[in-house]
N, C-alpha and C positions, 0 to 999 in steps of 0.2 A: 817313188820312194820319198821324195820331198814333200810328198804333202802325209808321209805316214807320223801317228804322232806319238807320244809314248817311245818305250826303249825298242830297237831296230834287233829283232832277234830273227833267227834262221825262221820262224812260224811267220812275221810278218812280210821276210823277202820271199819268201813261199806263196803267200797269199796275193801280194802287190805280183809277184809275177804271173800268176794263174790268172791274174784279172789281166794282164797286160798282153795274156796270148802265147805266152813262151810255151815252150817245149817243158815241163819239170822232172821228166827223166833226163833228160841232155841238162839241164841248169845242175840236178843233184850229181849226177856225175863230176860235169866242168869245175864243182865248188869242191867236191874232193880229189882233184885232179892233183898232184906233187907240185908238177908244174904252176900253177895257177899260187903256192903255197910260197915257190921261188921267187918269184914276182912279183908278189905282196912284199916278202921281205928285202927285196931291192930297193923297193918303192921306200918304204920304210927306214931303210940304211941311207940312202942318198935324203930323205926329210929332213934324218937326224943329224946329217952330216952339213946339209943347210939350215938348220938351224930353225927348222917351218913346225909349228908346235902345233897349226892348225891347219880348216881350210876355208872359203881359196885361198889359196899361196900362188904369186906370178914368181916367175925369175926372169925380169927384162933387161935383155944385155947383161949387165954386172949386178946388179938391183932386184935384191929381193925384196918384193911388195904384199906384204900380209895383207889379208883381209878382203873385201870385195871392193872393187872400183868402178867409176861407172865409165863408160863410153868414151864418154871424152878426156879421161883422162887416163884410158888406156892406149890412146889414139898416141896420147902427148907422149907421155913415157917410149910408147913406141918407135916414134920421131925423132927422141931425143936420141934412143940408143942406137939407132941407126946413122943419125949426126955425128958422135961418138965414134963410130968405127967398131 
């Protein structure tokens, strides 16, 4: 899905997933499941509620960390919030 390029619509997760081997009667089911729709909006209420406008978004220890970070300074952060308590 990362490397698809253009806008991400139900026809290109269709197609990325046919190439990747899935099942697409089980995917179109799973994707109109209720459940799956509850989910999404939890995700989405706690974003909102952290304040995370994009992605990635970390939350380490107490520290929300927007954006992507690399290796070593997820190591650090890691460190720290465990030093922390």
């Amino acid at each position: 899905m990362m490397a698809a390029k253009g806008q991400i619509d139900e026809k290109v997760v269709l197609q990325v997933a046919a190439s990747s081997g899935l099942d697409l009667d089980r995917l179109k089911s799973d994707m109109n499941a209720g459940e799956i729709d509850e989910i999404i909006k939890r995700n989405y209420d706690l974003a909102q509620a952290l304040d995370i406008h994009g992605t990635p978004a970390f939350v380490i220890g107490g520290e929300l960390v927007p954006g992507a970070i690399d290796i070593a300074t997820m190591k650090q952060k890691i460190a720290a919030a465990r030093k922390s308590g």
